[in-house]
DRENLUM-746184 format. One line per 3 residues: number of its first residue (from 1); their letters; for each residue x, y, z negated of N, C-alpha, C. Coordinates in steps of 0.001 Angstrom, whole numbers. Atoms other than C-alpha are relative to their C-alpha. Example, Ala and Ser with C-alpha at 12.3 -4.5 7.8 and 13.67 -1.06 7.14 Angstrom:
% DRENLUM-746184
1> AS> 890 -1190 0 12300 -4500 -7800 900 1200 0  -820 -1190 60 13670 -1060 -7140 -770 1090 -730
***
This chain:
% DRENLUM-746184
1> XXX> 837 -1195 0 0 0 0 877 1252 0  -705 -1325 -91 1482 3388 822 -396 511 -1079  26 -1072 1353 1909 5825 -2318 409 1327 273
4> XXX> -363 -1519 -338 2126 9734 -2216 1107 39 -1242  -1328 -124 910 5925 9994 -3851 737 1454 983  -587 -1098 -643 7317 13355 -3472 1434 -92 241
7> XXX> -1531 -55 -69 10825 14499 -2638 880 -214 -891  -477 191 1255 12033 14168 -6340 -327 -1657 -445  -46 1364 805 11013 10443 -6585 -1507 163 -1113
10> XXX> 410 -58 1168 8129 11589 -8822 -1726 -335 818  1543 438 -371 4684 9179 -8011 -1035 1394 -62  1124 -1041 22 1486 11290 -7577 -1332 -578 40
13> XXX> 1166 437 342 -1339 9847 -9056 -1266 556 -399  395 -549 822 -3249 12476 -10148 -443 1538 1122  144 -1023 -869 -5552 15439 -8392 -1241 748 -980
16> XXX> 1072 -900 600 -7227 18514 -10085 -811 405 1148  1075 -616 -1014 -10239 19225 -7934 -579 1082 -497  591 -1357 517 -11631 22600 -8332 -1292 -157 1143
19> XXX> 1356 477 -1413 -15578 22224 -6715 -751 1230 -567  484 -1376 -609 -16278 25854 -7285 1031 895 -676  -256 -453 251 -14932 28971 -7701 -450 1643 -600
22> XXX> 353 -539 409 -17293 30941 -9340 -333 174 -1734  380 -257 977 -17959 31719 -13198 -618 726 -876  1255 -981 1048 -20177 32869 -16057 639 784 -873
25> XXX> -855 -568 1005 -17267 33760 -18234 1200 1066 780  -942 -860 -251 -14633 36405 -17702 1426 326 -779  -1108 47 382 -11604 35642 -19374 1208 902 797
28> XXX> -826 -1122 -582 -8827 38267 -18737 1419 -531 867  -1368 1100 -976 -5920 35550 -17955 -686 -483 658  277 547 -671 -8097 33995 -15750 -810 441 1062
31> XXX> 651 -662 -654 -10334 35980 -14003 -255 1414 -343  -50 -987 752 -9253 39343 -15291 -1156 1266 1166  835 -1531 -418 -11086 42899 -14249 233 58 881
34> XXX> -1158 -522 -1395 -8842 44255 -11494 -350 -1348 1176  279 979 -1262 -9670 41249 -9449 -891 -473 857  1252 19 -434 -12160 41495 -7237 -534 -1002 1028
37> XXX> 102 1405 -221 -13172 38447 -6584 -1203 -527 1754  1077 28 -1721 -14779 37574 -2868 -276 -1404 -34  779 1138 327 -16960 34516 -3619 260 -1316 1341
40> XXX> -360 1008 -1071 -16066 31027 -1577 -1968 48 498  1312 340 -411 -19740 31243 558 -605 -1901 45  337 1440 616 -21332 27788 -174 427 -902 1337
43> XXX> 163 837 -532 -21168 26190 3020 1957 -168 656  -1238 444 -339 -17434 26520 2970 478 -1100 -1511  -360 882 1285 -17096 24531 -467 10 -1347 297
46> XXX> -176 1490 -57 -16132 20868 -439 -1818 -778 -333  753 737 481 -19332 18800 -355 -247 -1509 -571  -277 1229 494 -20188 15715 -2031 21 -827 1026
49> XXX> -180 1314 -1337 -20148 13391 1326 1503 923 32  -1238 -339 -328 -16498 15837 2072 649 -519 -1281  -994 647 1190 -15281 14831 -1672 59 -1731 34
52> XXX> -141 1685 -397 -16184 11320 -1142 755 -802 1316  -955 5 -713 -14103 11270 1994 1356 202 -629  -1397 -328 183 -11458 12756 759 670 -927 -1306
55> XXX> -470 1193 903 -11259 10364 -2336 202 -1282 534  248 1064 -615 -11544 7405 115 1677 257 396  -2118 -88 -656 -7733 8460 1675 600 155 -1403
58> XXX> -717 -197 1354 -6511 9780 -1990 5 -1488 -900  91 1443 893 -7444 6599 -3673 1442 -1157 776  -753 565 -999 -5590 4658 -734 1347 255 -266
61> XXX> -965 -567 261 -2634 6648 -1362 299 -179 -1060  -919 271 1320 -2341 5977 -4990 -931 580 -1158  680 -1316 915 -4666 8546 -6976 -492 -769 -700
64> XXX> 861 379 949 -6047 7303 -10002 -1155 985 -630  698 -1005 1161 -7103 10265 -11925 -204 1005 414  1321 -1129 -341 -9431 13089 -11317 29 1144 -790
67> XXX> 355 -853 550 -9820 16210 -12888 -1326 958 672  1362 -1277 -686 -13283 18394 -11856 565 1306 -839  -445 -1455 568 -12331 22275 -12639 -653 617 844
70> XXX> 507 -827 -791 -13317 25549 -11198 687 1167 192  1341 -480 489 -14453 28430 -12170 -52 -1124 -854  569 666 588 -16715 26707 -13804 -814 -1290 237
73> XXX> 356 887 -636 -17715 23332 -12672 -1619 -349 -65  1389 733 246 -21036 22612 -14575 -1018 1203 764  397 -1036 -691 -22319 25808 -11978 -201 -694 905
76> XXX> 646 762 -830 -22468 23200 -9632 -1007 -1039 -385  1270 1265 693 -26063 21729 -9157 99 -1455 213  -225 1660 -425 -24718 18561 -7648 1022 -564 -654
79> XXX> -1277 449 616 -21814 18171 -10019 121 -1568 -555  399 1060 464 -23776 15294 -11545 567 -1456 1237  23 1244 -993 -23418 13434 -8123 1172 -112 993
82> XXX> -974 -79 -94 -20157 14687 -7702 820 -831 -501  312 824 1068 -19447 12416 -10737 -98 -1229 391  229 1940 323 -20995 9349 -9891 874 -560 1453
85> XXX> -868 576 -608 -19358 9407 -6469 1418 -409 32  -1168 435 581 -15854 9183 -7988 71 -1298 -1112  399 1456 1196 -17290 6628 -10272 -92 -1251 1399
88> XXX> -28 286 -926 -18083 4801 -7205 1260 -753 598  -994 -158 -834 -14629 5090 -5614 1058 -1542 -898  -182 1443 848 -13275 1431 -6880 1619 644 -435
91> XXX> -1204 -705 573 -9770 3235 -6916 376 896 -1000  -157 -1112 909 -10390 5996 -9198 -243 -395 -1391  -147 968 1547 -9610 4709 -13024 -897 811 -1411
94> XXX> 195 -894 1096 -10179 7936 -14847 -370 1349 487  217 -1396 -47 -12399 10875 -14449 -604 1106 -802  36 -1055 1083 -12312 14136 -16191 -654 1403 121
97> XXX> 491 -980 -231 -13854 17670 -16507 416 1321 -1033  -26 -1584 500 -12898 21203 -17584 -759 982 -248  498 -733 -188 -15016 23316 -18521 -251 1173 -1406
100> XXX> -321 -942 789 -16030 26634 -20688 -1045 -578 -1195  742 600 1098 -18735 24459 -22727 -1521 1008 129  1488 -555 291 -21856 26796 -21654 -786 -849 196
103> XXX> 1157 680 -625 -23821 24548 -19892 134 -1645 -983  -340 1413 229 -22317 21068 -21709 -1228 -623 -1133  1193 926 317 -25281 20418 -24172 -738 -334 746
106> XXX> 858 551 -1555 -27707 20236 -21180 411 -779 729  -160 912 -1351 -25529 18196 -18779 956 -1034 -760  -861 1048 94 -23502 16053 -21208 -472 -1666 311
109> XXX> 432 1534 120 -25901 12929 -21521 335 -311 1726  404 159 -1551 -26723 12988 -17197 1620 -121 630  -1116 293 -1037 -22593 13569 -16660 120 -1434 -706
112> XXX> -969 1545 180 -21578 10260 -18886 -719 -815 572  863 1027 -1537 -24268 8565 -16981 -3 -548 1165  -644 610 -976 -22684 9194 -13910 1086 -441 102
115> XXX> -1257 779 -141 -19474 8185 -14926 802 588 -401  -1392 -908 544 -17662 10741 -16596 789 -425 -1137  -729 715 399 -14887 9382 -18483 -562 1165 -1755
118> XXX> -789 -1405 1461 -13927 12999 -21217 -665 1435 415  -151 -1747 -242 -14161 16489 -21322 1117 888 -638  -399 -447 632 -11991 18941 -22005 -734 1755 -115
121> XXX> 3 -1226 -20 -12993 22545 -23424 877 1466 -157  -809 -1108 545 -11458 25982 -23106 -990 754 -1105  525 -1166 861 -12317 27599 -26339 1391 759 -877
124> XXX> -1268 -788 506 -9917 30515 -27107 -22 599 -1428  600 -909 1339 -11829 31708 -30465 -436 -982 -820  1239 329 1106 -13504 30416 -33481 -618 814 -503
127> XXX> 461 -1209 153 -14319 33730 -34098 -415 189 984  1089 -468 -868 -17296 35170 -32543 934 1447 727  -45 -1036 -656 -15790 38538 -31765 1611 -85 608
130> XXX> -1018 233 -837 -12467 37607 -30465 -245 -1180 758  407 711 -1018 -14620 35108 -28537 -101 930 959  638 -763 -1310 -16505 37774 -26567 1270 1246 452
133> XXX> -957 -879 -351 -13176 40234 -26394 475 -1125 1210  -696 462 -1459 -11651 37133 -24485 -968 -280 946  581 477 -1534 -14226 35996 -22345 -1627 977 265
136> XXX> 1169 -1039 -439 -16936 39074 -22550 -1526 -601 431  1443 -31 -46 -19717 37034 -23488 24 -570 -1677  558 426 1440 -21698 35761 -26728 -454 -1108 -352
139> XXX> -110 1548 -113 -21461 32105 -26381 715 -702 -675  -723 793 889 -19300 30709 -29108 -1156 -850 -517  578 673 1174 -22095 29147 -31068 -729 -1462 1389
142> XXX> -171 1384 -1179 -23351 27251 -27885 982 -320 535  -1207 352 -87 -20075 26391 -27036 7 -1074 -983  -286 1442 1163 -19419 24250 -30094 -1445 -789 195
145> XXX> 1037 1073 -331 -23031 22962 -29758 232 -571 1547  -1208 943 -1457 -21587 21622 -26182 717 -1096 -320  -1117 724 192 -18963 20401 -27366 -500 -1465 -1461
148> XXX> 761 790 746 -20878 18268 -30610 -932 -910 610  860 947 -993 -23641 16983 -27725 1122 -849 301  -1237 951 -897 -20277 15839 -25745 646 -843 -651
151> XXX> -180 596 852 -19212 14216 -28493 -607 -1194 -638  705 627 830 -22038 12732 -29556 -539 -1540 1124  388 741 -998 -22755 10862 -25830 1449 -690 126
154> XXX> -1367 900 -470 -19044 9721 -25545 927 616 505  -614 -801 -999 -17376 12119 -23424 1484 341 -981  -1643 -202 849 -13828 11444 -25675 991 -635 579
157> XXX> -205 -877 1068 -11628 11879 -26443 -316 1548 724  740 -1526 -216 -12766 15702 -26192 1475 649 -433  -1185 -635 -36 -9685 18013 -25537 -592 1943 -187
160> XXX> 807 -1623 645 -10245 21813 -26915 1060 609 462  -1211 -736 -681 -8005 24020 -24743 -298 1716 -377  272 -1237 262 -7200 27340 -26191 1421 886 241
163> XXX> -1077 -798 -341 -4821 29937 -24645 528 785 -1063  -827 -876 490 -2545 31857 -26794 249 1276 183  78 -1730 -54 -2985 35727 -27133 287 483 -1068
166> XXX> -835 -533 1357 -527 37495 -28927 -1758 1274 -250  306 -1071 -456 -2953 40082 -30411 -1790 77 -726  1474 363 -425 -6354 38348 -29872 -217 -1118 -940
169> XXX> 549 1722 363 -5851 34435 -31529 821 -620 -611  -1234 588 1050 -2859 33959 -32780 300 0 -1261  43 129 1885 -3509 34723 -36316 -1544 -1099 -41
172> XXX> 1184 1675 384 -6318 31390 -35808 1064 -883 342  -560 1450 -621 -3512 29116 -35078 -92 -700 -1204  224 1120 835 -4021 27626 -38577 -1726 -185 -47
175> XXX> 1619 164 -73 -8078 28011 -38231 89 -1227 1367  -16 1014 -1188 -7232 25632 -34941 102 -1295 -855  -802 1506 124 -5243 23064 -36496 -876 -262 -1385
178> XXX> 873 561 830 -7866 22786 -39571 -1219 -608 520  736 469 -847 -10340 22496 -36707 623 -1907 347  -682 1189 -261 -8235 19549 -35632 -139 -1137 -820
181> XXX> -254 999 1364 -7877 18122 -39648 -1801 -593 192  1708 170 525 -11888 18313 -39941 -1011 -946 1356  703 225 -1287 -12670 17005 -36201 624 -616 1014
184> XXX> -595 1653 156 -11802 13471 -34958 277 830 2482  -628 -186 -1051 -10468 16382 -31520 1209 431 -181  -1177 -623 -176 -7545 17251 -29666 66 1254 239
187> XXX> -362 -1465 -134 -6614 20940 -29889 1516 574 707  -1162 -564 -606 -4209 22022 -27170 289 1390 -75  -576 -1134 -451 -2099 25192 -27344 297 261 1106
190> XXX> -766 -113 -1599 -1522 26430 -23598 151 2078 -333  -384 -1085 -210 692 29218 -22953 -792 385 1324  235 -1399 -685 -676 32871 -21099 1040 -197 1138
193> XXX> -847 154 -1071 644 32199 -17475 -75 1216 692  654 -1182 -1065 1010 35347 -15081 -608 -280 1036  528 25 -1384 -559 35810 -12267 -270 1296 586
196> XXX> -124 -1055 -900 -812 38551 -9362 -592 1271 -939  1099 -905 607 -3635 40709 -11814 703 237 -902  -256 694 1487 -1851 39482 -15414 1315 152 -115
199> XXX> -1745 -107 -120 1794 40393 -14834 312 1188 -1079  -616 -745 514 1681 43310 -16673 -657 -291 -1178  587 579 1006 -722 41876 -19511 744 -1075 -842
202> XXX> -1219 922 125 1668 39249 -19388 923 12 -985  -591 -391 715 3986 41076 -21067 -69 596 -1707  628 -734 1763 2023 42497 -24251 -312 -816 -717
205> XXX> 386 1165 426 110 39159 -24569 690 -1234 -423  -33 1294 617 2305 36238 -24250 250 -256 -1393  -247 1207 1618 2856 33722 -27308 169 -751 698
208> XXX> -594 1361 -827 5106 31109 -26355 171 -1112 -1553  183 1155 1135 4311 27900 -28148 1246 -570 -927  -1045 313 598 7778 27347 -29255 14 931 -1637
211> XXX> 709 -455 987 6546 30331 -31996 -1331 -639 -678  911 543 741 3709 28787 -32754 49 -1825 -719  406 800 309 4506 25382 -33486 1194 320 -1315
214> XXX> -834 -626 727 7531 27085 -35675 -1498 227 -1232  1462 31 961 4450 28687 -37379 -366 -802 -952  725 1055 919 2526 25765 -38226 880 -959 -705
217> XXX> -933 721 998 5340 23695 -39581 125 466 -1251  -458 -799 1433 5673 26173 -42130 -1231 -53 -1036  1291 189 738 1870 25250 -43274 -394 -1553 26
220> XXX> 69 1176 -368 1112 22060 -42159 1146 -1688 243  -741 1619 -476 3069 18247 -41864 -193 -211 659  457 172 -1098 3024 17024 -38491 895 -1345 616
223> XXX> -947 1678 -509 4533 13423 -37282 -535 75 1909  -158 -226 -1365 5475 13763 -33312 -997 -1522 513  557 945 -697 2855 11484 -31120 803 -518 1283
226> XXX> -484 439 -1117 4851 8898 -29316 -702 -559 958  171 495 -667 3573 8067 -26076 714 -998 1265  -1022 1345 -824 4140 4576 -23872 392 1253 994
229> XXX> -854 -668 -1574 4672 7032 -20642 -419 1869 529  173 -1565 71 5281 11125 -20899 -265 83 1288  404 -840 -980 3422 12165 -17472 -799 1192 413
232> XXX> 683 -1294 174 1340 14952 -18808 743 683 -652  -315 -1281 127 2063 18341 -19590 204 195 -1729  399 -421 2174 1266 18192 -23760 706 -726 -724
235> XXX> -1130 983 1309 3738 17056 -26712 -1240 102 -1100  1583 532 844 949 15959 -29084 778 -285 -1256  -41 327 1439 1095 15699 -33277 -905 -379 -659
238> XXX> 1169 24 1071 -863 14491 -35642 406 613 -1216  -29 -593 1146 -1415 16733 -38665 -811 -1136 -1246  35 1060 972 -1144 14945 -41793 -1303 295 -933
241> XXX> 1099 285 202 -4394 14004 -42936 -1495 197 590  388 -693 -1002 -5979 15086 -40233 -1262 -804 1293  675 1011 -596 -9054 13003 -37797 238 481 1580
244> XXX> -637 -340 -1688 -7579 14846 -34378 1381 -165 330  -1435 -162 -176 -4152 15904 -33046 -283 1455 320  30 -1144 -900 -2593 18967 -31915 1132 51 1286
247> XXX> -987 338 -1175 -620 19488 -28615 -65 1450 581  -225 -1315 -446 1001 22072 -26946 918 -527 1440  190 80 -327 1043 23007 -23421 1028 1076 455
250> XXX> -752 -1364 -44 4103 25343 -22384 770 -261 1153  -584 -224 -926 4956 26252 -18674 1183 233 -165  -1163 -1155 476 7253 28815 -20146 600 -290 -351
253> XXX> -1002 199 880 9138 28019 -22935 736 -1908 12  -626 1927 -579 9552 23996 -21999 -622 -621 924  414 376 -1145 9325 23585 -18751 -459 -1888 42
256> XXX> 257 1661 -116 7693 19977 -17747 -272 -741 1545  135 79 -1784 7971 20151 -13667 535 -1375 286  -122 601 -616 9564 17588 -13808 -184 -1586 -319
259> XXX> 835 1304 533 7219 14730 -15134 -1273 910 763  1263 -398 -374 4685 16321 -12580 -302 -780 734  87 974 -680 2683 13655 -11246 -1656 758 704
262> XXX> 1039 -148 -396 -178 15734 -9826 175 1204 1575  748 -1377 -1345 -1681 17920 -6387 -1181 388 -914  1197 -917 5 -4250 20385 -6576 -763 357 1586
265> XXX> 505 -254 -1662 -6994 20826 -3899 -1314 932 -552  799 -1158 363 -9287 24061 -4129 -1326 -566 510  2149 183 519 -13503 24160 -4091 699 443 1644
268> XXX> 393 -608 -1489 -12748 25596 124 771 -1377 346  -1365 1080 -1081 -9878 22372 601 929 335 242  -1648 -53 -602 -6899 23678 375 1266 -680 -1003
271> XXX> -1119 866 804 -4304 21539 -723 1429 637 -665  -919 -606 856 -1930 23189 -3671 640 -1142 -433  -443 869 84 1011 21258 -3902 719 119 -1609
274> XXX> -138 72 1437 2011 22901 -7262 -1175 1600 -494  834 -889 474 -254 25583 -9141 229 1653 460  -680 -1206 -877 2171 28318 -7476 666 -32 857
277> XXX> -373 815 -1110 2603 26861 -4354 375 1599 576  272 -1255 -909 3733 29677 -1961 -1087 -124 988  699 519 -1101 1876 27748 951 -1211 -1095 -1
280> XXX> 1365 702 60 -1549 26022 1141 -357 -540 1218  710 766 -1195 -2994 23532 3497 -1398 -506 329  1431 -175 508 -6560 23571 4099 -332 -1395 733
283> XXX> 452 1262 50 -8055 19626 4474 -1632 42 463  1606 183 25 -11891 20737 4865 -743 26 1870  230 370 -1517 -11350 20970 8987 128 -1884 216
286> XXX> -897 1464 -256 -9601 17736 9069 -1648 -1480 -306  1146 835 459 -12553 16020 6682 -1274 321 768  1149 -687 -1124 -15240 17454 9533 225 -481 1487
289> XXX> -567 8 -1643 -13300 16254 12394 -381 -1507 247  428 1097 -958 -13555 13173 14729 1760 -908 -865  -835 627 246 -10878 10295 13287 810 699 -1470
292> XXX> -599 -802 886 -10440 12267 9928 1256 -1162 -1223  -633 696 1204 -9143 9292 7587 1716 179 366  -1300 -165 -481 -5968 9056 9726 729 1225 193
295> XXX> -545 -1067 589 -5506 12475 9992 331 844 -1033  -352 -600 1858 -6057 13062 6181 1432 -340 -588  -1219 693 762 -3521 10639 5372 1177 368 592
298> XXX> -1041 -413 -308 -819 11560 7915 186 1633 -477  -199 -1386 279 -1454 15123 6854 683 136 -1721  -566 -29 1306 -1129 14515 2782 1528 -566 -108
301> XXX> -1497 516 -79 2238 12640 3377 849 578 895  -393 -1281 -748 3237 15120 5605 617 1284 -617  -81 -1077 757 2593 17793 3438 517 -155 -1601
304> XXX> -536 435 1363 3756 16242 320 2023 444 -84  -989 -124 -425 7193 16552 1631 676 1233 -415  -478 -1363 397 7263 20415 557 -320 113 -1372
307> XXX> 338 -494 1363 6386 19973 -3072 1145 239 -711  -1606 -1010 544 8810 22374 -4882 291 -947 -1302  -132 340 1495 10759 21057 -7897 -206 97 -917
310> XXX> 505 -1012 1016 9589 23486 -10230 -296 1048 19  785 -1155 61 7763 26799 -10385 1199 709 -478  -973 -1121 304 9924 29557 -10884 -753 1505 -919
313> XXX> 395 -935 1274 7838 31530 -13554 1047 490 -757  -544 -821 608 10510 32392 -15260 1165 858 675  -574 -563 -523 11990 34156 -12795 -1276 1458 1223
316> XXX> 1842 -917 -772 8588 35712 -12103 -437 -12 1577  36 634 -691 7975 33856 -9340 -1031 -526 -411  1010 1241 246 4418 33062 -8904 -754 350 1110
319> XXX> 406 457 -1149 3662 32276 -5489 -1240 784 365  1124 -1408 -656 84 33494 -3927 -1172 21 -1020  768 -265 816 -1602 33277 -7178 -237 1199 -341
322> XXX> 192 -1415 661 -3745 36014 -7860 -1002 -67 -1333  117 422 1214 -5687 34720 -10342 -335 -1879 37  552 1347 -431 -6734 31278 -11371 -1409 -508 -29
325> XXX> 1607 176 63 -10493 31435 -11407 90 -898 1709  451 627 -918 -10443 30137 -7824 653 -777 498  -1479 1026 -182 -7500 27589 -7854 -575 -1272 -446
328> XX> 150 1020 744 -8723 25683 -10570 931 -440 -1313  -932 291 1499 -6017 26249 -13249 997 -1712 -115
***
């Protein structure tokens, strides 16, 4: 069986799908002000017969694991059947979802139904008003009720993703990790990435997790989570006495490019070979065309060929990202 192995030797099992790029929330690292956002029109968005194609060659190739992202994913009304067709896909082992937790009491029972493995949530607050400063709405309290439904149907382990804002959140990093002690989730730290809008925010805001886990040592006990095989992004702890973990998530301060076993393919089809690709390849002609399987596949192994070694963020180097609301993060 052919496998998508990049230039570094490093398998590629693994594809964040972003199946829209619109949202309810307004987070400032992610879809900040200044960015004026020109909406993907619907009938250019990946549909569920185009995602089920395109998982039919990806599977073939090697792909196990799935991520749904956006925007905001549960914005799509077919997301449900988005879902079951990856459930479907006899190749696909493990599938996952991102999202901001508005909609997740309403659609948790109907997604594990169709097959959804987890969820993970971004919640940047436990506090109500440095909720709505970051994401300029008044949704914390449904949020956690989201996240308790999702919980309560299966959708675990349940991953709680909360960005780091010097400023804004960083005096909750022990309100997190008690979250963690009291609540059988995982609480990831992810560092404030720039982007085209966020460069100069960038600078006032970050918190690089290498401070914060400094921090919590100084409050907390924490025994390092060994895993059989490091291919994700997160160094994971368990806090001592604790029914979750915590894990941290740092572009910046410890780079992890090169245990990257994933592509990215946008809500229009364009194939991101790292999150700050300079160059994009758009797949949604190809999946429309006459003899597409063969051209999918010579095209992804084709194009695999240019996946960079590592992102050059710290050399402020970030490719044609302007924000990540329509990437998929």
């Amino acid at each position: 069986m052919k496998q998508l192995i990049d230039p570094y030797n490093r398998k590629i099992d693994y594809v964040r799908l972003s199946v829209t790029d619109k949202c309810n929330f307004q987070c400032f690292y992610c879809r900040p002000s200044l960015f004026k956002q020109e909406f993907v029109p619907d009938h250019s968005y990946l549909t569920v017969a185009d995602i089920e194609k395109l998982f039919i060659v990806l599977g073939r190739l090697g792909i196990r694991k799935v991520k749904l992202t956006g925007g905001e994913p549960l914005l799509r009304k077919d997301i449900v059947d988005i879902v079951r067709v990856l459930r479907d896909n006899s190749y696909i082992q493990d599938i996952s979802l991102i999202t901001n937790g508005f909609f997740l009491e309403k659609k948790a029972f109907d997604l594990k139904e169709a097959g959804l493995h987890r969820v993970n949530v971004s919640l940047d607050s436990l506090n109500e008003k440095s909720f709505q400063k970051i994401t300029q709405t008044l949704s914390l309290e449904r949020v956690k009720k989201g996240i308790v439904k999702a919980y309560d149907v299966g959708l675990e382990p349940i991953k709680i993703n909360a960005v780091l804002v010097k400023g804004m959140n960083d005096e909750e990093l022990f309100d997190f990790v008690r979250f963690s002690i009291h609540y059988p989730f995982i609480v990831r730290f992810i560092e404030f990435m720039p982007t085209g809008f966020t460069q100069a925010e960038h600078q006032v805001y970050y918190f690089s997790n290498h401070e914060a886990l400094l921090r919590i040592k100084e409050k907390f006990s924490l025994t390092p989570k060994i895993q059989k095989e490091q291919t994700g992004p997160s160094s994971y702890f368990k806090v001592d006495g604790g029914k979750g973990e915590i894990g941290f998530i740092s572009p910046l301060s410890h780079n992890f490019c090169d245990k990257c076993n994933r592509i990215r393919i946008t809500a229009k089809g364009d194939l991101k070979l790292c999150l700050f690709s300079q160059e994009d390849r758009n797949l949604l002609s190809i999946l429309r065309s006459s003899h597409w399987e063969k051209k999918l596949e010579e095209t992804l192994i084709e194009n695999l060929r240019l996946k960079p070694k590592h992102h050059d963020l710290g050399k402020g180097q970030i490719g044609n990202v302007q924000s990540f609301v329509n990437i998929g993060g």
